[in-house]
N, C-alpha and C positions, 0 to 999 in steps of 0.2 A: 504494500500500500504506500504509496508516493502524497503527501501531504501539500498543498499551495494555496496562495492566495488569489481569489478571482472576483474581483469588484467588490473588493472587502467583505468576502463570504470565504471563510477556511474548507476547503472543500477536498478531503480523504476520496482518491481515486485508486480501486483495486487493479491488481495488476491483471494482466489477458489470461496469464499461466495461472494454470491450479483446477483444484477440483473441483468438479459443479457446485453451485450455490443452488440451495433453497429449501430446506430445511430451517425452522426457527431457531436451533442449535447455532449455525454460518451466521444468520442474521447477526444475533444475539453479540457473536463472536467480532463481527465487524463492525457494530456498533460499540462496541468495549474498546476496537483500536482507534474508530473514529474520535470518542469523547477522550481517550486518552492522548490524544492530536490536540484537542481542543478545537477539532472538527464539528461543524454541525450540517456539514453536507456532504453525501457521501456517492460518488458515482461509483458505477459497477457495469462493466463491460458486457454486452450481452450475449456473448461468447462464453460467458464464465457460468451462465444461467442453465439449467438442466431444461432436459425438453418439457417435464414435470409441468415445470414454472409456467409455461406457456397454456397450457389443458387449464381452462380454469375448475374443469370441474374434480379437478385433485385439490384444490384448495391452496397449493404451494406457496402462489404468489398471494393470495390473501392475508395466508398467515405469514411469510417473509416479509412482505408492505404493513402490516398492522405492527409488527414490534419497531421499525422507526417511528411509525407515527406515534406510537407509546412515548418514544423517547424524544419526541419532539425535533426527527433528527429529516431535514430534508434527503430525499434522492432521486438518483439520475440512472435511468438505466440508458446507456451510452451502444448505438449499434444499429444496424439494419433489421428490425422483425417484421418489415413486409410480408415475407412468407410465412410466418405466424397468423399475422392479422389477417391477410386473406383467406386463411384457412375457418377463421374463426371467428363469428359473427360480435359474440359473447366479449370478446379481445378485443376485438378494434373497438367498438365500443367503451370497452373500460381504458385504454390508452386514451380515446379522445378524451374522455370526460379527467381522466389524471392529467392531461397537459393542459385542462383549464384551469386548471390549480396551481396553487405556488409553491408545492407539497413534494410533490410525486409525477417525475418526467420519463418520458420516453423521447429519448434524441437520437437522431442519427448518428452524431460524434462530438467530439469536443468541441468544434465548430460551433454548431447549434447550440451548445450548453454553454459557450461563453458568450453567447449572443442574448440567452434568454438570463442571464443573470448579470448584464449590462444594464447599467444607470438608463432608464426611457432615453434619454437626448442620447447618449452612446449610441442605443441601437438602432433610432431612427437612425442617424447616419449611417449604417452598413447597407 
Protein backbone atom coordinates (compact mmCIF):
# COMPACT_ATOMS: atom_id res chain seq x y z
CA UNK A 1 0.00 0.00 0.00
CA UNK A 2 1.61 3.27 -1.22
CA UNK A 3 0.22 6.25 0.92
CA UNK A 4 -0.13 10.34 -0.91
CA UNK A 5 -1.59 13.27 -0.87
CA UNK A 6 -4.29 14.27 -3.51
CA UNK A 7 -6.02 17.72 -3.03
CA UNK A 8 -5.54 17.49 0.46
CA UNK A 9 -7.24 14.17 0.86
CA UNK A 10 -4.42 11.24 2.40
CA UNK A 11 -5.43 8.75 0.03
CA UNK A 12 -3.90 4.78 0.81
CA UNK A 13 -3.66 3.09 -2.69
CA UNK A 14 -3.21 -0.85 -2.65
CA UNK A 15 -0.94 -2.34 -4.61
CA UNK A 16 -2.12 -4.41 -8.22
CA UNK A 17 -0.02 -7.66 -6.69
CA UNK A 18 -1.62 -9.89 -4.13
CA UNK A 19 -4.44 -11.96 -3.24
CA UNK A 20 -8.03 -11.34 -4.16
CA UNK A 21 -9.98 -8.95 -1.94
CA UNK A 22 -13.32 -9.38 -0.47
CA UNK A 23 -13.99 -10.89 2.27
CA UNK A 24 -14.70 -8.51 5.53
CA UNK A 25 -11.59 -10.13 7.19
CA UNK A 26 -9.17 -8.00 3.77
CA UNK A 27 -11.41 -5.15 4.22
CA UNK A 28 -11.04 -4.94 7.84
CA UNK A 29 -7.36 -5.42 7.39
CA UNK A 30 -6.96 -2.46 4.93
CA UNK A 31 -8.72 -0.35 6.77
CA UNK A 32 -6.38 -0.80 9.81
CA UNK A 33 -3.40 0.11 7.22
CA UNK A 34 -5.21 2.90 5.94
CA UNK A 35 -6.13 4.71 9.48
CA UNK A 36 -2.71 3.72 10.54
CA UNK A 37 -1.56 6.05 7.40
CA UNK A 38 -3.73 8.57 8.78
CA UNK A 39 -5.41 7.72 5.42
CA UNK A 40 -9.12 8.28 5.19
CA UNK A 41 -9.37 7.32 1.42
CA UNK A 42 -8.55 4.31 0.26
CA UNK A 43 -8.29 3.12 -3.56
CA UNK A 44 -8.04 -0.50 -4.59
CA UNK A 45 -7.39 -1.76 -7.93
CA UNK A 46 -9.99 -3.68 -9.42
CA UNK A 47 -7.78 -6.38 -10.46
CA UNK A 48 -7.02 -7.02 -6.90
CA UNK A 49 -11.05 -7.75 -6.43
CA UNK A 50 -12.40 -11.49 -6.72
CA UNK A 51 -14.91 -12.35 -9.22
CA UNK A 52 -17.01 -12.89 -5.97
CA UNK A 53 -17.17 -9.16 -5.45
CA UNK A 54 -18.72 -8.52 -8.65
CA UNK A 55 -22.13 -11.25 -8.34
CA UNK A 56 -23.94 -9.04 -6.15
CA UNK A 57 -25.85 -11.67 -5.04
CA UNK A 58 -22.90 -13.28 -2.96
CA UNK A 59 -23.04 -10.22 -0.96
CA UNK A 60 -19.14 -9.72 -1.18
CA UNK A 61 -19.02 -6.32 -2.12
CA UNK A 62 -21.84 -5.24 0.22
CA UNK A 63 -20.23 -6.55 3.13
CA UNK A 64 -16.58 -5.29 1.87
CA UNK A 65 -18.33 -1.49 1.17
CA UNK A 66 -20.22 -1.48 4.45
CA UNK A 67 -17.09 -1.94 6.95
CA UNK A 68 -15.54 1.42 5.22
CA UNK A 69 -18.44 3.16 5.41
CA UNK A 70 -18.59 1.99 9.35
CA UNK A 71 -15.25 3.57 9.49
CA UNK A 72 -16.02 6.55 7.82
CA UNK A 73 -13.34 5.71 5.58
CA UNK A 74 -13.90 6.82 1.68
CA UNK A 75 -13.12 4.44 -1.49
CA UNK A 76 -12.16 4.16 -4.85
CA UNK A 77 -12.25 1.15 -6.65
CA UNK A 78 -9.62 2.12 -9.58
CA UNK A 79 -10.11 -0.03 -13.19
CA UNK A 80 -12.17 -1.00 -16.04
CA UNK A 81 -15.51 -3.26 -14.94
CA UNK A 82 -17.27 -2.61 -18.12
CA UNK A 83 -17.40 -6.33 -18.42
CA UNK A 84 -18.92 -6.75 -15.02
CA UNK A 85 -21.46 -4.09 -15.50
CA UNK A 86 -22.78 -5.30 -18.72
CA UNK A 87 -23.02 -8.50 -17.59
CA UNK A 88 -25.08 -7.20 -14.73
CA UNK A 89 -28.12 -5.23 -14.56
CA UNK A 90 -28.06 -5.22 -10.53
CA UNK A 91 -24.07 -3.78 -10.90
CA UNK A 92 -24.39 -1.05 -13.13
CA UNK A 93 -26.86 0.09 -11.30
CA UNK A 94 -25.34 0.16 -7.85
CA UNK A 95 -21.81 1.74 -9.57
CA UNK A 96 -24.01 4.55 -10.94
CA UNK A 97 -25.95 5.30 -7.86
CA UNK A 98 -22.16 4.89 -5.80
CA UNK A 99 -20.50 7.52 -8.17
CA UNK A 100 -23.24 9.96 -7.05
CA UNK A 101 -21.97 9.95 -3.94
CA UNK A 102 -18.83 11.26 -2.22
CA UNK A 103 -18.48 7.90 -0.41
CA UNK A 104 -17.81 5.05 -2.73
CA UNK A 105 -16.34 5.24 -6.43
CA UNK A 106 -15.83 3.20 -9.33
CA UNK A 107 -13.12 4.99 -11.72
CA UNK A 108 -11.40 3.96 -14.47
CA UNK A 109 -7.88 4.85 -13.11
CA UNK A 110 -6.04 7.37 -11.27
CA UNK A 111 -6.84 9.70 -13.84
CA UNK A 112 -10.42 9.98 -13.08
CA UNK A 113 -10.00 9.62 -9.26
CA UNK A 114 -7.71 12.75 -9.29
CA UNK A 115 -10.10 14.53 -11.25
CA UNK A 116 -13.03 13.67 -9.10
CA UNK A 117 -11.21 14.61 -5.83
CA UNK A 118 -10.08 18.01 -7.45
CA UNK A 119 -11.05 21.45 -5.90
CA UNK A 120 -14.72 22.28 -8.57
CA UNK A 121 -12.50 25.21 -10.37
CA UNK A 122 -9.47 22.56 -10.65
CA UNK A 123 -11.72 20.29 -12.43
CA UNK A 124 -13.61 22.51 -14.56
CA UNK A 125 -10.43 23.22 -16.06
CA UNK A 126 -9.54 19.71 -17.31
Amino acid sequence: MIVYNLHGERVAEVGERGAPLDSERDAVELIAEAISSDARFVAIPAERLSQDFFRLSTKKAGEFIQKFVNYRLRLAILGDISTHVQSSEPLAAFVAESNRGKSIWFVRDSHELHARLAPPALASAD
